[in-house]
N, C-alpha and C positions, 0 to 999 in steps of 0.2 A: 504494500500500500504506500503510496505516497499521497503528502502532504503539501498542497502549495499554496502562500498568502504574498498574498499581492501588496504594496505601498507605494508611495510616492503621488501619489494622484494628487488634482486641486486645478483651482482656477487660474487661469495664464493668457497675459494677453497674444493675441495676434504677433506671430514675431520670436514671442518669448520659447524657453527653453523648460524641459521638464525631464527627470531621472524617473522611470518607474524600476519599483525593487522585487523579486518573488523569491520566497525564501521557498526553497525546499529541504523536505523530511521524509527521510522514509528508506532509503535505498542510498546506493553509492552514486553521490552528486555527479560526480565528473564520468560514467560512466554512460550517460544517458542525454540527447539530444533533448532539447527544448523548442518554446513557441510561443510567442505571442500573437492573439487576434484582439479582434475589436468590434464591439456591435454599438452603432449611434441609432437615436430613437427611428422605431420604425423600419427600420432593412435589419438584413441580414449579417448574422457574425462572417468577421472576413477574416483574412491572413491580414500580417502585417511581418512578421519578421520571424526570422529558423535560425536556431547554431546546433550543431554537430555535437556528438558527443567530443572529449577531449582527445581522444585517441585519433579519431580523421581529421586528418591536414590539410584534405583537399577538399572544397565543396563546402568550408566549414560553416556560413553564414548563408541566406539568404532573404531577402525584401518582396513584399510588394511594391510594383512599380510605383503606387501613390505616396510611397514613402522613402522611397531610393532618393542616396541622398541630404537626406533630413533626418533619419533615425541611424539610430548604432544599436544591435543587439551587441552584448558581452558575457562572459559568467566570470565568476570569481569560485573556483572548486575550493578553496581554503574557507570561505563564506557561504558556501554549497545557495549562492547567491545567482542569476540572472539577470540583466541588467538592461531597461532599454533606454537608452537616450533620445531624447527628442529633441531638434530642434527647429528653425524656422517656422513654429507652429502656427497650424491654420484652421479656422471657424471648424473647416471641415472634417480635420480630427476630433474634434469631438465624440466621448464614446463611453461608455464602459471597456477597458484594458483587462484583458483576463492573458494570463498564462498558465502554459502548461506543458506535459508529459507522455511519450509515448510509452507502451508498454512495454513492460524489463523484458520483451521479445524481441525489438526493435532494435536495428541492427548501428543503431548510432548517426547515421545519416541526417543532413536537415528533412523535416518533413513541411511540409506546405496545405496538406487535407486536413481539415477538421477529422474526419473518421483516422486519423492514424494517431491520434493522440485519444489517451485512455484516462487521463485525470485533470484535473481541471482547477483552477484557484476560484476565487469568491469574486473576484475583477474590482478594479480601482477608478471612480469615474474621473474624465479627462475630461476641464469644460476649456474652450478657447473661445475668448471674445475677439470681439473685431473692433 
């Protein structure tokens, strides 16, 4: 089982910058790929950013095109932490930020499917004024 809590959220203007944080628990942190998506009122949870597990060197990161750019996924394994940085934020990030975890089957790779991830955080809302 794993365990993931999201933080850093909060209101930020147009422009501004934002750190979100997802602690995880449960399993061997650096062993396992990660993800963040994002759902704003009304549509559909989307991808927004993938890292690898720590062991694959190649492929290690990946974005959504809307956010290429402008965001940094990262992890910290000594902080068994995930890390997404935002910046040049816009109205249209706006969202609930959720991370999360593919199944200890998973072969460490970025994943990009909502269906390849098995656990899920509580998500951190992201508001951006204009």
């Amino acid at each position: 089982q794993v365990q993931l809590v999201e933080s850093g959220g909060g209101l930020v203007q147009a422009g501004g910058s934002l750190r979100l944080s997802c602690a995880a628990s449960g399993r061997t942190f650096s062993s396992y790929a990660m993800g963040w998506f994002r759902q704003a009122p009304g549509k559909e949870r989307e991808f927004v950013a993938a890292i690898a597990a720590s062991r694959r060197s190649v492929g290690n990161t990946y974005y959504a095109d809307s956010v290429k750019g402008r965001f940094t996924v990262s992890r910290d394994n000594a902080k068994n932490t995930v890390y997404l940085h935002m910046n040049s934020l816009k109205p249209e990030d706006t969202a609930v930020y959720y991370c999360a975890a593919p199944s200890p089957t998973w072969d460490g790779r970025v994943a990009v499917r909502q269906y390849e991830y098995d656990y899920w955080g509580q998500g951190t809302q992201v508001t951006v004024s204009s």
